[in-house]
Short mmCIF file of the C-alpha atoms (twelve columns), coordinates in Angstrom:
data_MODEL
# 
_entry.id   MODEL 
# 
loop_
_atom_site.group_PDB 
_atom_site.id 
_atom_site.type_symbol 
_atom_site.label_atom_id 
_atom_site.label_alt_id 
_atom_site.label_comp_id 
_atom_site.label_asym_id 
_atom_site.label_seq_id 
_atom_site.Cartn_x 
_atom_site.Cartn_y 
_atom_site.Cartn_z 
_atom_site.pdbx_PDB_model_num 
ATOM 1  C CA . UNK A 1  17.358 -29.018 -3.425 1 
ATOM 2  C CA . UNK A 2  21.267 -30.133 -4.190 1 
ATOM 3  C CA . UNK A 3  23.605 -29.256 -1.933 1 
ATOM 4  C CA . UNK A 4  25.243 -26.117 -4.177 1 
ATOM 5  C CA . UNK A 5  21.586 -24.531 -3.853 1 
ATOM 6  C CA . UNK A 6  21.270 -24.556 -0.191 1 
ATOM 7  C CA . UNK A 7  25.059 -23.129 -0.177 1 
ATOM 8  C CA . UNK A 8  24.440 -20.561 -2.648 1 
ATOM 9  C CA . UNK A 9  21.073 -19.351 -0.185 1 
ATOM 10 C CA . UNK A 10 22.811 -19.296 2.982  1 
ATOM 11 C CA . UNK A 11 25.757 -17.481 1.260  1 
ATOM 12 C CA . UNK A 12 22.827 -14.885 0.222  1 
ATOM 13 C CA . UNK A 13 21.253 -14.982 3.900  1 
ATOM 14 C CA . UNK A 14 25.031 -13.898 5.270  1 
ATOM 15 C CA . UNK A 15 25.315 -11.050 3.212  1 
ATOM 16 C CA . UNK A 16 21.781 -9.781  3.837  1 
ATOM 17 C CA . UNK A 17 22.236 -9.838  7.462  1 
ATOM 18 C CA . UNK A 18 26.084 -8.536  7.388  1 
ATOM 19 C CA . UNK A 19 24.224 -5.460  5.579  1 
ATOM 20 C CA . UNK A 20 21.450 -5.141  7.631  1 
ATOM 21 C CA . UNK A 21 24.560 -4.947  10.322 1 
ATOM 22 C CA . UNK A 22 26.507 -2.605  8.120  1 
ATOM 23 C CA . UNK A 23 23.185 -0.497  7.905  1 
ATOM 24 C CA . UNK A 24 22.369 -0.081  11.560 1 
ATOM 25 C CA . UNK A 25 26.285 0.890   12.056 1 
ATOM 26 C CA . UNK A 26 25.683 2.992   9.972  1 
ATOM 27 C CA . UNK A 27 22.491 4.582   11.261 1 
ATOM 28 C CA . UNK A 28 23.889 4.437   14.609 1 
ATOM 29 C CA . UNK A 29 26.977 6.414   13.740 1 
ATOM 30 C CA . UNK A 30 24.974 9.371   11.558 1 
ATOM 31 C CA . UNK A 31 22.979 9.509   14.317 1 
ATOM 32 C CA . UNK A 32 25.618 10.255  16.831 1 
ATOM 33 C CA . UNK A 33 27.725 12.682  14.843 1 
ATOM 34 C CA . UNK A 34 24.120 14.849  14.610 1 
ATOM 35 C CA . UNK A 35 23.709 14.604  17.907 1 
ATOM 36 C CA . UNK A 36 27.633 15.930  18.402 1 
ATOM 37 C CA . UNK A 37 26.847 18.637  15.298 1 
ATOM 38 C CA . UNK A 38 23.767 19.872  16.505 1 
ATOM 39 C CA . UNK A 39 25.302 19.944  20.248 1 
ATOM 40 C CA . UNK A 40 28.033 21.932  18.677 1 
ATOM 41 C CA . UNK A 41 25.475 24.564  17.087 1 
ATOM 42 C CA . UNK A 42 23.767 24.738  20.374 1 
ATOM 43 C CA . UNK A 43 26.340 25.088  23.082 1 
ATOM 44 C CA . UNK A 44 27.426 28.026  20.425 1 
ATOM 45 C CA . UNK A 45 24.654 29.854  19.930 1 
ATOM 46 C CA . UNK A 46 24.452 29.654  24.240 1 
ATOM 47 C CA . UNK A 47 27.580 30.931  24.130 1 
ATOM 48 C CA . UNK A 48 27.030 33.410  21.826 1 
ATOM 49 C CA . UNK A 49 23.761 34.754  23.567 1 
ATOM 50 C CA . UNK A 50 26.099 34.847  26.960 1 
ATOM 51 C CA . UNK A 51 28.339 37.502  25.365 1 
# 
């Protein structure tokens, strides 16, 4: 392989992994604002129930 080929594939491998990254930020972040939502809905309803 010349040199420009093995650039060009590790220029590909860095931007699969930064959005593999970009993905699990991702999936990490949804999953914390449904935790927050559906602690939100909860705690309500409690609160609700209480009254």
């Amino acid at each position: 392989m010349c040199p420009a080929e093995i650039q060009l594939i590790s220029a590909h491998k860095i931007r699969e992994d930064s959005q593999a990254l970009l993905y699990s930020k991702w999936l990490a972040l949804s999953k914390e604002v449904l935790r927050s939502v559906s602690f939100l809905v909860f705690s309500r309803n409690s609160i609700d129930d209480m009254i």
